[in-house]
C-alpha positions in Angstrom: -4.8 13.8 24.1 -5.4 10.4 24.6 -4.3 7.8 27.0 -4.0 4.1 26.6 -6.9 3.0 28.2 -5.0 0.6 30.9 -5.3 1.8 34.4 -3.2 -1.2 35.3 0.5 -0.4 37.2 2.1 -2.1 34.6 2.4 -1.8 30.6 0.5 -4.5 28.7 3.6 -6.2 27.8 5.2 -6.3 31.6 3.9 -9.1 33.8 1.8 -8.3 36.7 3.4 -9.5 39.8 0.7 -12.1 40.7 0.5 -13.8 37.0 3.7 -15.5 35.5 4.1 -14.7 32.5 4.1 -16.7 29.5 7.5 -17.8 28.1 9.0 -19.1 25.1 7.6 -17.1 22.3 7.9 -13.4 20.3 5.3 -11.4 20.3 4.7 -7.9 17.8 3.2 -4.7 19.4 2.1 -1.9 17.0 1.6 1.6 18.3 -2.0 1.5 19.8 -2.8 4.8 20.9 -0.8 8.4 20.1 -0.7 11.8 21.8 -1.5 13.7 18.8 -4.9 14.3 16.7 -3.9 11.7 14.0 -6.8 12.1 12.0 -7.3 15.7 12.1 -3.3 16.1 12.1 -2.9 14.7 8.9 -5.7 16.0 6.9 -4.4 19.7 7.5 -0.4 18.5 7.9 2.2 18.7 5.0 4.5 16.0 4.7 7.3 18.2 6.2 4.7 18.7 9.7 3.9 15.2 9.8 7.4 14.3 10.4 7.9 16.5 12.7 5.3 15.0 14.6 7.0 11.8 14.0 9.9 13.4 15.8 8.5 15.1 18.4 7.2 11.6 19.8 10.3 9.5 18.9 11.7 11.9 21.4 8.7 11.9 23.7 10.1 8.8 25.4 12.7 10.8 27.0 10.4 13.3 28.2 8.2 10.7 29.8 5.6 10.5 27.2 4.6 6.5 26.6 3.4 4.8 23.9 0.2 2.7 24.1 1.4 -1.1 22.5 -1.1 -3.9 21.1 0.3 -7.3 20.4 -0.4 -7.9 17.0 1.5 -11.4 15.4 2.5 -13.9 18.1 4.5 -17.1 17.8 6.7 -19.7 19.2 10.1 -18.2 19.8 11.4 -21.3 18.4 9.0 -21.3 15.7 10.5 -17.6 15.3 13.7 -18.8 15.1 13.2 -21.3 12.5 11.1 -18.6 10.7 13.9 -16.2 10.4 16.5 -19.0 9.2 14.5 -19.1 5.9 15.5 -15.6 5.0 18.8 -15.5 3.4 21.4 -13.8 5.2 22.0 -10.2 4.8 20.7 -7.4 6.6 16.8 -8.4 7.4 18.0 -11.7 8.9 20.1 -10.0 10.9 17.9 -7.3 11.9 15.2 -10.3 13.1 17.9 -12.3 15.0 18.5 -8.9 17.1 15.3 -10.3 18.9 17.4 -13.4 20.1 20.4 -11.5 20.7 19.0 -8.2 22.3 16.1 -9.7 23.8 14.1 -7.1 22.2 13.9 -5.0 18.3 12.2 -1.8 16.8 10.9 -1.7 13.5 10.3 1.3 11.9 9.4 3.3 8.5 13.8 2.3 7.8 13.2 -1.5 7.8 10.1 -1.8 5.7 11.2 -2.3 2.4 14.3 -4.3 3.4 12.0 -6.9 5.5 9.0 -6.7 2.8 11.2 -8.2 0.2 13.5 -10.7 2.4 10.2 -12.3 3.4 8.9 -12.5 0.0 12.0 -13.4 -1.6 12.1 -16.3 1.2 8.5 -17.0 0.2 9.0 -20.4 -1.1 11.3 -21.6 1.6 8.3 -21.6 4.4 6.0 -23.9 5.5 2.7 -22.6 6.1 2.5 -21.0 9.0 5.7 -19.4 8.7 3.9 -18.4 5.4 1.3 -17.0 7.6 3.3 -15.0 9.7 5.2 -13.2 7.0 1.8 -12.7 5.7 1.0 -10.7 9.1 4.4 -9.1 9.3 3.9 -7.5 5.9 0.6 -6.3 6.2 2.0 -4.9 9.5 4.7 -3.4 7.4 2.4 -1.4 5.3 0.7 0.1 7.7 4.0 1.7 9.0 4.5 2.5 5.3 0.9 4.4 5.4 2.0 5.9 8.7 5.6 6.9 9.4 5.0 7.7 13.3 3.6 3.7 13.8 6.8 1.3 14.6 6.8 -2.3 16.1 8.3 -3.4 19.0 9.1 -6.9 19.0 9.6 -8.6 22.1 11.1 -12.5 23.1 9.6 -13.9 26.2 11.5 -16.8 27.3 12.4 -18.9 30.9 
């Protein structure tokens, strides 16, 4: 087993009570750390076992087991928000804008493809560094693709 390496009270994404945290941007966290022998795990596992260990930590978090996040993409949440109105509307759009809505989205080995092509397909419509990001989103995206149990969570911070 592995732990996350942070012997801090709080979670790397919640502030710590004597530093305000920074405000008015999105940040992406990919699964850091797992509870399971990934390497070793996958080399012996079957498809079939693998997602049962994809399962068996989806449901961890109601048995208290906590995932290790890193932040991997950053940007301006309005920056993010102008990002997201290039895609065309349909179901990626909207599962992007859940982060202004909901405050907070999970993306996971159901939204790859879907979010893949919408920012692609939106390619065109994107200044540079909103080329940039999608860049970082979709290699992000194939990871999850190479590994089913990885997932981002995708987090607004604003005042």
């Amino acid at each position: 087993m592995t732990g996350c390496g942070n012997d801090q009270r709080y979670a790397s994404h919640q502030p710590v009570a004597s530093r305000a945290p920074v405000v008015d941007k999105v940040v992406f966290y990919a699964l850091n750390s797992k509870f399971v022998d990934e390497k070793s795990a996958r080399q012996r596992s079957t498809q079939k076992v693998q997602e049962v260990i994809y399962y068996s930590l989806a449901i961890g978090h109601h048995l208290g087991v906590i995932d290790c996040l890193k932040s991997r993409l950053e940007c301006p949440l309005e920056g993010y928000q102008r990002w997201i109105s290039c895609l065309q509307s349909g179901e990626a759009r909207r599962k992007l804008a859940g982060v202004a809505r909901f405050g907070e989205i999970t993306i996971d080995s159901s939204h790859t493809h879907l979010l893949a092509l919408a920012l692609r397909a939106a390619r065109e419509q994107m200044n540079d560094e909103q080329q940039m990001w999608s860049d970082g989103l979709i290699a992000l995206l194939q990871q999850i693709e190479n590994d089913p149990a990885m997932y981002l969570m995708v987090r607004r911070y604003d005042a």
